[in-house]
C-alpha positions in Angstrom: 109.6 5.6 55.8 112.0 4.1 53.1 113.4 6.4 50.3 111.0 4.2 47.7 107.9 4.8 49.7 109.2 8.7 50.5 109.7 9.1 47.1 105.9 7.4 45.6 104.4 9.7 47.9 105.9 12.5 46.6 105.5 11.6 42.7 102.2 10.9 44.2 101.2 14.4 45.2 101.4 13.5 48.9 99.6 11.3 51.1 95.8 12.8 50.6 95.3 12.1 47.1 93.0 14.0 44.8 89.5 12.0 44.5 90.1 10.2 48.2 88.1 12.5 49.9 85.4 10.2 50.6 87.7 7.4 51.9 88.9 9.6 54.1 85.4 10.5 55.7 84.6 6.8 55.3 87.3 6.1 57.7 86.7 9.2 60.4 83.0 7.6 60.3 84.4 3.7 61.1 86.5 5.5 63.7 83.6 7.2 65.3 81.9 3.5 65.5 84.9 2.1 66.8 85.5 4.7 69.6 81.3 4.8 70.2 82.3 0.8 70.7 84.7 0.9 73.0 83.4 3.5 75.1 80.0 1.6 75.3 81.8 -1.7 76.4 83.5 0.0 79.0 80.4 1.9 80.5 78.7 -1.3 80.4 81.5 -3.0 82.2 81.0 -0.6 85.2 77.5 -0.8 85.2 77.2 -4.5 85.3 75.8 -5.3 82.1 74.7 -9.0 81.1 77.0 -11.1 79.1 75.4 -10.8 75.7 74.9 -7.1 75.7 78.9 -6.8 76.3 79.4 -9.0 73.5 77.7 -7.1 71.2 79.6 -3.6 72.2 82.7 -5.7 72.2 81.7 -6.5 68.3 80.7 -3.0 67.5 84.2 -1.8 68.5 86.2 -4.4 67.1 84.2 -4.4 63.7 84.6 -0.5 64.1 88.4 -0.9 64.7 88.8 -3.4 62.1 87.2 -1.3 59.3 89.2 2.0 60.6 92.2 -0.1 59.6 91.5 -0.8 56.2 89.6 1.7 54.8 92.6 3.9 56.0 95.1 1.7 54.6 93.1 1.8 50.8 92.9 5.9 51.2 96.6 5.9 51.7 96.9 3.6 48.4 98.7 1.3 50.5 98.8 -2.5 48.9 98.3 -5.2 51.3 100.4 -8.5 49.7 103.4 -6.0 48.1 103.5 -4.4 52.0 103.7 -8.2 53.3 106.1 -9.5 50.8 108.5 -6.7 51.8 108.0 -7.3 55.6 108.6 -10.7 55.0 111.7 -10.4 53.0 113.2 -8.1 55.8 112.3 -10.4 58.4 113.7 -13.7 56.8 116.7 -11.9 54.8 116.2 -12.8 51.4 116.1 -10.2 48.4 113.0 -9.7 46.5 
């Protein structure tokens, strides 16, 4: 964690902000779906399952895994294109 980031956090109140609470259960719920996903595809992997019923567990977990990511990413106040300008300025060198 850099010393700007440590130190919004802390003028911040911490990491689990007041009035987040549901963002936070959102995420535990997409996490649920994602894990119920991937569990699913893999029983039905062992059992033999048809082509187009392991799609659709493959979906459910990816869609599941996909939503875990952001929704935990907005309750941890994180901003997307700021967090990509400063990975891409560390990567190629330049300054901001």
């Amino acid at each position: 964690m850099t010393e700007q980031m440590a130190a919004t956090v802390k003028a911040e109140g911490g990491a689990v902000r007041k009035g987040k609470t549901a963002l936070w259960w959102a995420a535990g719920a997409a996490l649920a779906v994602a894990v119920a996903g991937w569990i699913a595809l893999g029983a039905l992997i062992l059992t033999g399952a048809d082509k187009p019923v392991l799609l659709a567990a493959a979906v459910v977990g990816a869609l599941g895994t996909e939503a875990t990511v952001w929704i935990t990413a907005a309750a941890l106040g994180l901003t997307v294109f700021e967090a990509r300008k400063r990975i891409w300025a560390k990567v190629t060198g330049r300054s901001r």
